[in-house]
MARBALUM-869998 format. One record per atom (N, C-alpha, C, O): x, y, z negated; residue in one letter. Coordinates in pm, whole numbers, padded with zeros to 5 digits, always signed. Each point is the difference from the previous one (the first is absolute). Example, Ala and Ser with C-alpha at 12.3 -4.5 7.8 and 13.67 -1.06 7.14 Angstrom:
<atoms>
+01319-00569-00780A-00089+00119+00000A+00090+00120+00000A+00104-00002-00066A-00139+00107+00138S+00082+00119-00006S-00077+00109-00073S+00051+00111-00017S
</atoms>
This chain:
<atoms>
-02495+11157-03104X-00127-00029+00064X-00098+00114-00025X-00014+00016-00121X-00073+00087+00210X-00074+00010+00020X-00153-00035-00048X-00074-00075+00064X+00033+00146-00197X-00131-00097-00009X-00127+00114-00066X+00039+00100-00059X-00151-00120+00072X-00053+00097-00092X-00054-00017-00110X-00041-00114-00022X+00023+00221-00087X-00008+00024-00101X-00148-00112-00058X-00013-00041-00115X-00043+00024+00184X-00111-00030-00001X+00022-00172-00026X-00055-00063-00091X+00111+00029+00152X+00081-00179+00014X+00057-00014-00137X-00023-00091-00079X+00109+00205+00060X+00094+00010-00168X-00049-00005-00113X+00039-00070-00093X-00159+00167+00095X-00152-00010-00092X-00063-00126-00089X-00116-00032+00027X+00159-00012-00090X-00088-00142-00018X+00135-00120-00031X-00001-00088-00085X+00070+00108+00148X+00138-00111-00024X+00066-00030-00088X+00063+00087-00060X-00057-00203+00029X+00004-00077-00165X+00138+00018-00025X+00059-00037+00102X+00021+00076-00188X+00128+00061-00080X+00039-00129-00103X-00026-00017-00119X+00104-00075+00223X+00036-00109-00050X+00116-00029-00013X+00076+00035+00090X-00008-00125-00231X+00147-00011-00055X-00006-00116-00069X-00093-00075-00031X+00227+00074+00009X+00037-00130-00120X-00075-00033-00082X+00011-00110-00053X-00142+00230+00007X-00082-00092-00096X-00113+00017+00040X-00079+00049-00081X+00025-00085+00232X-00121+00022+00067X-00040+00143+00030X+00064+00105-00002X-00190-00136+00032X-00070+00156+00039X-00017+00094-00088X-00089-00016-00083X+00150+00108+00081X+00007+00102-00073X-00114+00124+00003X-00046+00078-00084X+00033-00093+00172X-00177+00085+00079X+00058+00081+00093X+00117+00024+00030X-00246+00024+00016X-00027+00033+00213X+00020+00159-00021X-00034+00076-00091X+00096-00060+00198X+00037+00168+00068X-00123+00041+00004X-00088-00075+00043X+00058+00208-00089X-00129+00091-00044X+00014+00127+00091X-00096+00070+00032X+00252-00042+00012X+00031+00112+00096X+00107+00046-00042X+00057+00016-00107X-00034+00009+00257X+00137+00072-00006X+00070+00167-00045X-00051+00104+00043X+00152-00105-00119X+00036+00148+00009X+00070+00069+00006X+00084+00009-00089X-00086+00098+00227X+00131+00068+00072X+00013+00128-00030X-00095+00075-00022X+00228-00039+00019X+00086+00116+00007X-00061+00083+00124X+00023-00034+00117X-00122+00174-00159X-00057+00050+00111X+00132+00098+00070X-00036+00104+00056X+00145-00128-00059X+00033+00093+00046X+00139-00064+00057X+00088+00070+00051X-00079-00217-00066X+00106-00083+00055X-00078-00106+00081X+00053-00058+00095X-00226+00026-00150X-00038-00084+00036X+00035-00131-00023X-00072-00078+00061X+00165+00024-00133X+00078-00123-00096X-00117-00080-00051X-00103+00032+00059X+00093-00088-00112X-00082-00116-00026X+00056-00033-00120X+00083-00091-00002X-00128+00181-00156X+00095-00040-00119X-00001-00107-00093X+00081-00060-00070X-00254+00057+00107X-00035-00123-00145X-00110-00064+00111X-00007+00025+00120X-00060-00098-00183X-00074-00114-00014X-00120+00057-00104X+00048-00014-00112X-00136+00054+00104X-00156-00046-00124X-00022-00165-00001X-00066-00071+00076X+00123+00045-00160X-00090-00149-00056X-00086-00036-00082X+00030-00025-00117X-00110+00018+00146X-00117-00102-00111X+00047-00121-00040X+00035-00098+00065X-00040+00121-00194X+00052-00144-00073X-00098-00117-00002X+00019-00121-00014X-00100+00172+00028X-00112-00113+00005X-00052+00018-00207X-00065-00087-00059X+00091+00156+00025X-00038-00001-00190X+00073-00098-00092X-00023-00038-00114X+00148+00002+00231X+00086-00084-00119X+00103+00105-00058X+00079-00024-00091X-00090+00141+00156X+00055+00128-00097X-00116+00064-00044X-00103+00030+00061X+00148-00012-00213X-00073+00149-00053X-00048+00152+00072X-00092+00080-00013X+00204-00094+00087X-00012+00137+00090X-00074-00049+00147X-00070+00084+00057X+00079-00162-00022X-00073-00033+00151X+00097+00002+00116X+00041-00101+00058X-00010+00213-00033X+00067+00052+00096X+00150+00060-00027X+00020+00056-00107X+00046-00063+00169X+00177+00010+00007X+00092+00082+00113X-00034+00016+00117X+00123+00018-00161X+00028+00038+00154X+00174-00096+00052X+00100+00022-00069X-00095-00094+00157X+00064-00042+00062X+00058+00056+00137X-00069+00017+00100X+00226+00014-00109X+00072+00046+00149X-00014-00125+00083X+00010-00120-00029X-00034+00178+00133X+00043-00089+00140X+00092-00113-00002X-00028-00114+00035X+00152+00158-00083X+00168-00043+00003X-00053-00159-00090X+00055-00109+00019X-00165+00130-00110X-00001-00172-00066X-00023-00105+00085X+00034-00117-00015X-00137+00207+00170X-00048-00125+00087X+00175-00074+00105X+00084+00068+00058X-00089-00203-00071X+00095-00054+00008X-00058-00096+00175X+00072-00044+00090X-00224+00045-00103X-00056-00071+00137X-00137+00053-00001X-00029+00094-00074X-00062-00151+00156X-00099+00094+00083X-00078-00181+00078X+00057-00082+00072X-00173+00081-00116X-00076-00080+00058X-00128+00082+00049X-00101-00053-00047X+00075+00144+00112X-00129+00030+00049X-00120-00064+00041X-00112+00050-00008X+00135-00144+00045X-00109-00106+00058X-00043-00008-00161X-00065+00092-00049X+00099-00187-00018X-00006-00035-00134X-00031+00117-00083X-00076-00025-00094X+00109+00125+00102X-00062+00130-00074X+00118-00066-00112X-00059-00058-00091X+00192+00054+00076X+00074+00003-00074X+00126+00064-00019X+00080-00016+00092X-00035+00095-00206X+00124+00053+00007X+00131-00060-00115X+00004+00029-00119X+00074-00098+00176X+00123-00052-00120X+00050+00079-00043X+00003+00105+00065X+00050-00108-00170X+00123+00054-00129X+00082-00018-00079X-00060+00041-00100X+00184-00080+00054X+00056-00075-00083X-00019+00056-00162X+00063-00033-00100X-00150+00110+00111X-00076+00080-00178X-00055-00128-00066X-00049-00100+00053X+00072+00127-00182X-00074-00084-00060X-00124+00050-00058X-00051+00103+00042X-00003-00177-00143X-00074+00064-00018X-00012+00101-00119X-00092+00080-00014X+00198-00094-00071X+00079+00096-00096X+00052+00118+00042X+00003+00097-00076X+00046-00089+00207X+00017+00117+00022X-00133+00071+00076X+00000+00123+00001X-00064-00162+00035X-00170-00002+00063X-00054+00072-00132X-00037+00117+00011X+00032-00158-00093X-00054+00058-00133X+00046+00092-00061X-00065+00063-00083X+00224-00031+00121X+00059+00150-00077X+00000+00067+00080X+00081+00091-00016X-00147-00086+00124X-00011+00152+00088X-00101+00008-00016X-00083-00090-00014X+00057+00308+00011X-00083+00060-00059X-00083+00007+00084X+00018+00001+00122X-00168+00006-00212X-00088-00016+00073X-00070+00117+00068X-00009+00102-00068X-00059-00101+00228X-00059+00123+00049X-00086+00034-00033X-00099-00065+00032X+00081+00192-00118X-00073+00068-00011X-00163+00066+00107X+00010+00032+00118X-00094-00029-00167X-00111-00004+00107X+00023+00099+00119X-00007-00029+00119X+00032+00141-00170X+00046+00119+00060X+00083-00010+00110X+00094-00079-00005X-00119+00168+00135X+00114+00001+00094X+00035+00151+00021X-00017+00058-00107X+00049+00007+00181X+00180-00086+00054X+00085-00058-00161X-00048+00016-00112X+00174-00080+00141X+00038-00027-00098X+00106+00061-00030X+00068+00002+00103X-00008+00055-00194X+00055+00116-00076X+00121-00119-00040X-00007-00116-00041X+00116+00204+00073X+00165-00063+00013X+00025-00062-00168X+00074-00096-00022X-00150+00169-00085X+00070-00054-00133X-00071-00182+00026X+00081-00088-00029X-00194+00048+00071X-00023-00113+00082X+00102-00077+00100X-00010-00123+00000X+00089+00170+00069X+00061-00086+00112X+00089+00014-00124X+00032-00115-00028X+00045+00231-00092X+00145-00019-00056X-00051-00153-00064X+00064-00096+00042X-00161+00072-00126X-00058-00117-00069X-00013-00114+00048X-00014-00097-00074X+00015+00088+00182X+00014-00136+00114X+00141-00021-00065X+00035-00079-00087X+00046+00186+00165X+00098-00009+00080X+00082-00079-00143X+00080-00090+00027X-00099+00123-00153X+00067-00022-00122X-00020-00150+00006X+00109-00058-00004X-00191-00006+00011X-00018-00153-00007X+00020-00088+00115X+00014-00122-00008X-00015+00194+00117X+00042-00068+00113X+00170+00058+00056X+00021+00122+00005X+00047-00184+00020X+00118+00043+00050X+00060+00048+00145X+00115-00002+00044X-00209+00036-00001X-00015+00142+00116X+00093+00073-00001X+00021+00031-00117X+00053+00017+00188X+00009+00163+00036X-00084+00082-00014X-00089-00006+00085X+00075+00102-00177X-00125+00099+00038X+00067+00078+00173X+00114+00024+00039X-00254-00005+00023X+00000+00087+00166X+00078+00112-00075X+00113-00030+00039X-00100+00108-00098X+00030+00148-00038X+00136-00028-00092X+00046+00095-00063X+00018-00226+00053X+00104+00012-00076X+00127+00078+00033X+00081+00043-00082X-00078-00031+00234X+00110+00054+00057X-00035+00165-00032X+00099+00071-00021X-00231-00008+00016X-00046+00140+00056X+00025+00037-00153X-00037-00083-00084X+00099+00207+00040X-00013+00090-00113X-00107+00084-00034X-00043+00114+00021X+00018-00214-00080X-00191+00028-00037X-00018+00143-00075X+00069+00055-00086X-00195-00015+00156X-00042+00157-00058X-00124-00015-00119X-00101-00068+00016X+00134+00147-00139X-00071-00004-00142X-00147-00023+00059X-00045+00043+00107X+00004-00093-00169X-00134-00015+00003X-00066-00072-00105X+00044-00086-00077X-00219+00165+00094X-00033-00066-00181X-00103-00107+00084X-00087+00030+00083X+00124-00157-00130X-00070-00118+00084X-00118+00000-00107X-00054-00110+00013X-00018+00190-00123X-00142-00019-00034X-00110+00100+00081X-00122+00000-00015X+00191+00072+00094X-00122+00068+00113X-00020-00053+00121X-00103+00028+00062X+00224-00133+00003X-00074-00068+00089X+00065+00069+00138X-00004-00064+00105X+00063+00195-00111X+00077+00066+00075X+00124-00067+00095X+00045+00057+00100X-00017-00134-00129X+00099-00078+00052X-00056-00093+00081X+00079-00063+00071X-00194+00039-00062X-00063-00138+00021X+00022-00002+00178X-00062+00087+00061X+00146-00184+00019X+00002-00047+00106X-00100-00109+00064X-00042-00010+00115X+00020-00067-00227X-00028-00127+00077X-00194-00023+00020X-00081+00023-00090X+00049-00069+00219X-00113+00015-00004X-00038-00153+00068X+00081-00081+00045X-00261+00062-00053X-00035-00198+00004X-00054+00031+00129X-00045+00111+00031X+00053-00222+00051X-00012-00036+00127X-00160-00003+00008X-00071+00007+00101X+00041-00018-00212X-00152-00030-00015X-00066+00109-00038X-00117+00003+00040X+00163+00114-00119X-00031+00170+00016X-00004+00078+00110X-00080+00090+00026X+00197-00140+00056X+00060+00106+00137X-00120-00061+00104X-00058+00075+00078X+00025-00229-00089X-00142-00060+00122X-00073+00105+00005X-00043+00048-00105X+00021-00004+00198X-00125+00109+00002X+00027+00120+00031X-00086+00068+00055X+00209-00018-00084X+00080+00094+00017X-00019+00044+00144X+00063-00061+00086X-00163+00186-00041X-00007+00100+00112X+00130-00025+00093X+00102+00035-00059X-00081-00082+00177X+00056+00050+00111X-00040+00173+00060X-00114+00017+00042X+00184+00066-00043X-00039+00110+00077X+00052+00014+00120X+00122+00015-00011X-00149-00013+00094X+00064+00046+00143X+00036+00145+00018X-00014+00080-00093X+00059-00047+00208X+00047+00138+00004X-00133+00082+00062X-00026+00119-00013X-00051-00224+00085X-00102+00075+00061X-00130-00019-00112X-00109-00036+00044X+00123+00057-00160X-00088-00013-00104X-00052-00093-00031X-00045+00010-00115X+00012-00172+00198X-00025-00123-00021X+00012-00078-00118X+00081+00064-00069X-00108-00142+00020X+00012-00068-00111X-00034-00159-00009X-00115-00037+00024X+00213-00052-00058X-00074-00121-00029X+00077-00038-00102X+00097+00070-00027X-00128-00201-00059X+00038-00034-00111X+00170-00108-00010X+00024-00072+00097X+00052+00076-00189X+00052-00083+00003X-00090-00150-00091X-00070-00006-00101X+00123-00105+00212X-00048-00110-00035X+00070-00108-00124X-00034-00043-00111X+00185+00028+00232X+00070-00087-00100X+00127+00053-00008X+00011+00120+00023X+00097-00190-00053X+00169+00014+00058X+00045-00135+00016X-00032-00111-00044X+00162+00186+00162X+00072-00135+00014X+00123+00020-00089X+00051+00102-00046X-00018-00228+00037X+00109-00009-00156X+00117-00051+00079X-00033-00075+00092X+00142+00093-00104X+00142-00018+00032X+00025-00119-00110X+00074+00048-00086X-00091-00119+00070X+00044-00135-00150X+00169+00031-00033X+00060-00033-00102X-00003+00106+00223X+00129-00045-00080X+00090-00152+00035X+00110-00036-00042X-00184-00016+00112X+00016-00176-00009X+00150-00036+00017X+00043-00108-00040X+00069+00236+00123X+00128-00032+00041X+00069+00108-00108X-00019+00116-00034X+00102-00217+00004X+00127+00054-00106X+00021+00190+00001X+00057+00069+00084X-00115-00038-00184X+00056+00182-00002X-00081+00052+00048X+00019+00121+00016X-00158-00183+00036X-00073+00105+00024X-00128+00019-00080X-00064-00102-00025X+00014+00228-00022X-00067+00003-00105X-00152-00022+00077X-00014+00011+00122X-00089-00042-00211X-00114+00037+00046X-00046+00114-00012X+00010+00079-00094X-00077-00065+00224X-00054+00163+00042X-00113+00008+00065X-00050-00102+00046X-00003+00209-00033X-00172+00025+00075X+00075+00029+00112X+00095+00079-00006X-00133-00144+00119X+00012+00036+00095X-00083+00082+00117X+00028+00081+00089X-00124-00137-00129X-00117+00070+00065X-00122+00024-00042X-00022-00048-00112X-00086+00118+00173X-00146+00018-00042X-00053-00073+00088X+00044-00024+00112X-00147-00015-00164X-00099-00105+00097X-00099+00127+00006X-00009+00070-00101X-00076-00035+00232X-00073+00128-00029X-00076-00072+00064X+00044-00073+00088X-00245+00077-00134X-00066-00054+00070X-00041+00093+00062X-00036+00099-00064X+00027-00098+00218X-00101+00089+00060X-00105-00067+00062X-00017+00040+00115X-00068-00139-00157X-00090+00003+00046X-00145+00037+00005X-00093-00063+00050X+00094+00196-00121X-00099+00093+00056X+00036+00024+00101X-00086-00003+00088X+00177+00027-00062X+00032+00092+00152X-00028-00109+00102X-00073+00020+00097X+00150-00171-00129X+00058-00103+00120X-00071-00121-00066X+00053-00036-00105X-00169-00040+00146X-00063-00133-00116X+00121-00052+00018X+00067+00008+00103X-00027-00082-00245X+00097-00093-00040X+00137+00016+00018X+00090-00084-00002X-00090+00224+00022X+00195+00042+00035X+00066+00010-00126X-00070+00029-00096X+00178-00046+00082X+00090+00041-00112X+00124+00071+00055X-00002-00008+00123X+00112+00075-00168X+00131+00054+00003X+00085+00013-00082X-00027-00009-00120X+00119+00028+00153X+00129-00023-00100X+00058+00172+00023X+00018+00059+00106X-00002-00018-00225X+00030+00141+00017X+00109+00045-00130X-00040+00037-00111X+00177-00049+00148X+00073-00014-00118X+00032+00076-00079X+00065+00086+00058X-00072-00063-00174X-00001+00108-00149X+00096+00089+00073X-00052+00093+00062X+00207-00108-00057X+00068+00097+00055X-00011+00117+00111X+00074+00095+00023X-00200-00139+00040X-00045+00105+00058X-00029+00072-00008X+00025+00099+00069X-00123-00112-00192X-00092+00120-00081X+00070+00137-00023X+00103+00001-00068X-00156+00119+00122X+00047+00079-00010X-00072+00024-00195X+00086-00014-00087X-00171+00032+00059X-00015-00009-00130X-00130-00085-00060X-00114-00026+00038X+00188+00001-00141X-00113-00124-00072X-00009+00092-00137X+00087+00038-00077X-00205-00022+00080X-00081+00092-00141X-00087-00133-00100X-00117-00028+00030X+00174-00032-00124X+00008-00101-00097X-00151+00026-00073X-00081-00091-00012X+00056+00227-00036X-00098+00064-00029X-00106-00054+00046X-00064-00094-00047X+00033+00199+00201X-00092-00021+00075X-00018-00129+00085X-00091-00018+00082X+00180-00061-00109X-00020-00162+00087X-00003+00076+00112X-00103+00009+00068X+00211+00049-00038X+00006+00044+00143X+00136-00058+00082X+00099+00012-00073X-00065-00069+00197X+00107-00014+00092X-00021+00089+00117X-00079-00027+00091X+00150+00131-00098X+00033+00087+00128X+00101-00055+00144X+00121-00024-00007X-00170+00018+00079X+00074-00074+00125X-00019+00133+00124X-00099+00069+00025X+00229-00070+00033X-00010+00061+00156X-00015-00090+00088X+00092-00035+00074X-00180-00002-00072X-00057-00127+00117X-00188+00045-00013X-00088-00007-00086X+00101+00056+00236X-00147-00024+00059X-00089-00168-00028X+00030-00120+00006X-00154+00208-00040X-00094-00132+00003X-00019-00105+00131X-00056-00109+00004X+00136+00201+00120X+00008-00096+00101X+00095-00066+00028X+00001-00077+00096X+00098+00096-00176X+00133-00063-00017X+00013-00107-00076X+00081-00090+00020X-00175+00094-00127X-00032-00101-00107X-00101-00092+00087X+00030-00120-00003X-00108+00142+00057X-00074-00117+00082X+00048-00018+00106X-00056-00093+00058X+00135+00138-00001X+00069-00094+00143X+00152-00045-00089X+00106+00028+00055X-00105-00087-00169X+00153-00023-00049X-00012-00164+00021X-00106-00051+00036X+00180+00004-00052X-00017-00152+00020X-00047-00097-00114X+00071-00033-00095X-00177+00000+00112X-00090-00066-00059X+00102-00087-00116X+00106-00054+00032X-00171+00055-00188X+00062-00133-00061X-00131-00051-00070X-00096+00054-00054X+00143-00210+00086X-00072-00086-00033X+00096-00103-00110X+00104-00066-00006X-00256+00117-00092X+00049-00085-00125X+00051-00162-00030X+00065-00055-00089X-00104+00030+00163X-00002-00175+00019X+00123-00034+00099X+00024-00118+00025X+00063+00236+00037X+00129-00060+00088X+00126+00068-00126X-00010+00088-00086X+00111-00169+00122X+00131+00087-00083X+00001+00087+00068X-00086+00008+00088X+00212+00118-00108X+00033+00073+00016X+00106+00028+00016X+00057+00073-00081X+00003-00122+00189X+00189-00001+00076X+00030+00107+00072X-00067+00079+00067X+00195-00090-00096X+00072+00134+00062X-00066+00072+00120X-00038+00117+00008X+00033-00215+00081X-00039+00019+00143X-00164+00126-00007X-00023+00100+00069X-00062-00164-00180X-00071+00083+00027X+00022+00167-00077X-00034+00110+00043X+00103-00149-00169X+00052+00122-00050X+00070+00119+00085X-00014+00122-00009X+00107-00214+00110X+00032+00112+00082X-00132+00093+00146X-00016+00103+00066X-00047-00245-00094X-00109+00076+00084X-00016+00101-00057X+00065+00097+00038X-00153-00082-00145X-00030+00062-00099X+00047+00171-00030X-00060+00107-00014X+00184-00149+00015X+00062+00109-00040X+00049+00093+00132X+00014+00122-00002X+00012-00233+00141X+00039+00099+00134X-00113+00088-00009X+00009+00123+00001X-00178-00226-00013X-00131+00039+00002X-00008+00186-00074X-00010+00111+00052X+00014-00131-00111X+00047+00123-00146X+00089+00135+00075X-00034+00118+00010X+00150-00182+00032X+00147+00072+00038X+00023+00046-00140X+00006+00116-00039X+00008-00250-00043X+00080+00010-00114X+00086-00088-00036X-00026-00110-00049X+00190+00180+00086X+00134-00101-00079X-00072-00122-00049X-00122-00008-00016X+00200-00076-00002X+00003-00145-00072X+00068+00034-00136X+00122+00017-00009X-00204-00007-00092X+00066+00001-00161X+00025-00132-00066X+00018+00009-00121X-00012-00109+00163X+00008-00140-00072X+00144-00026+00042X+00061+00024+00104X-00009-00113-00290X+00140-00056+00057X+00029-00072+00122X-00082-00074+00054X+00190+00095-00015X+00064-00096+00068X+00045-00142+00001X+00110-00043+00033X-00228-00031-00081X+00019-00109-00032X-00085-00111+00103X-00070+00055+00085X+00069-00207-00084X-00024-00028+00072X-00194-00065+00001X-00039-00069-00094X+00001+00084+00140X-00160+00013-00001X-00066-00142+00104X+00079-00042+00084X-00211-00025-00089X-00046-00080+00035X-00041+00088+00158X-00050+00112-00002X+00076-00172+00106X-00042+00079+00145X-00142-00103+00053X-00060+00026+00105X
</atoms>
């Protein structure tokens, strides 16, 4: 399912021994776009506050309800390490999850290159709630902000959660328009400067097909979307709500 980041925000992290506390934001692999952990607020029934939780624990998905299931208890809720204030988050962090939760680490297959994880050099993963705001650039020098993302949940067997898209508001340009303008496009994203570089005219971005927050988001219009663009279809081949 299709949903944005913004809906995910706030949703109560619930298991076998109740609510465990609400999603604080999400955080992705800038360079796979993956969806690795979860920020949770414990609500102060941990010492530490906040935790980091993979995706792979959510087992169901109530959105209306602002709820997410898990079969965690709350013992294992409590031995994963806690997030540090600081972002992006630096891999000796995801190895520390990964030790108490029984994951695959993403990189278990890849023959990992030395690195000293106390400079931060390694660091992939960045919060959905840092990147908000994040400059759109156009090719014709234009600029508008990113708003939200849409989130891939994952909801069908094997498929991971992923950013799928940028919600870009343009309504300076258009009152009340929004667009969907997807990361893979970006010819370059400067992390630094909160910058997204795009080869798409500012008139391309306002005649793209309108999304509205309040409808889902089915194939049918994705392919609009993307003929809209004249950009390939990158999403599995799986089967989607029309």
């Amino acid at each position: 399912m299709l949903i944005a980041a913004k809906q995910i925000h706030g949703c109560s992290i619930e298991g076998p021994g109740g609510v465990f506390g609400k999603v604080r934001d999400l955080l992705f692999d800038g360079e796979s776009w993956k969806v690795r952990y979860f920020d949770v607020d414990t609500d102060g029934w941990l010492r530490a506050h906040r935790v980091l939780l993979a995706p792979e624990a959510i087992r169901c998905t109530d959105y209306a309800a602002q709820r997410l299931g898990t079969p965690l208890t709350r013992e294992q809720v409590e031995a994963s390490p806690p997030l540090e204030s600081h972002l992006p988050v630096s891999r000796k962090q995801e190895i520390e999850a990964e030790q108490y939760i029984a994951w695959e680490a993403y990189w278990a297959h890849v023959e990992p290159a030395p690195v000293d994880v106390g400079t931060g050099a390694d660091a992939k993963l960045h919060s959905t709630q840092a990147v908000s705001r994040f400059r759109i650039e156009t090719a014709d020098g234009k600029s508008r902000h990113v708003d939200d993302f849409i989130v891939d949940d994952g909801a069908l067997e094997g498929v991971p959660w992923e950013i799928r898209y940028f919600v870009v508001d343009v309504r300076h340009w258009l009152p009340g328009k929004q667009v969907l303008v997807c990361p893979r496009w970006a010819e370059a994203i400067d992390w630094g400067t909160r910058r997204v570089c795009v080869r798409l005219t500012r008139e391309m971005i306002e005649n793209s097909p309108e999304y509205h927050p309040d409808a889902p988001i089915n194939r049918r219009y994705e392919e609009v979307c993307h003929d809209f663009y004249g950009r390939p279809a990158d999403w599995a081949e799986t089967p989607h709500p029309v």
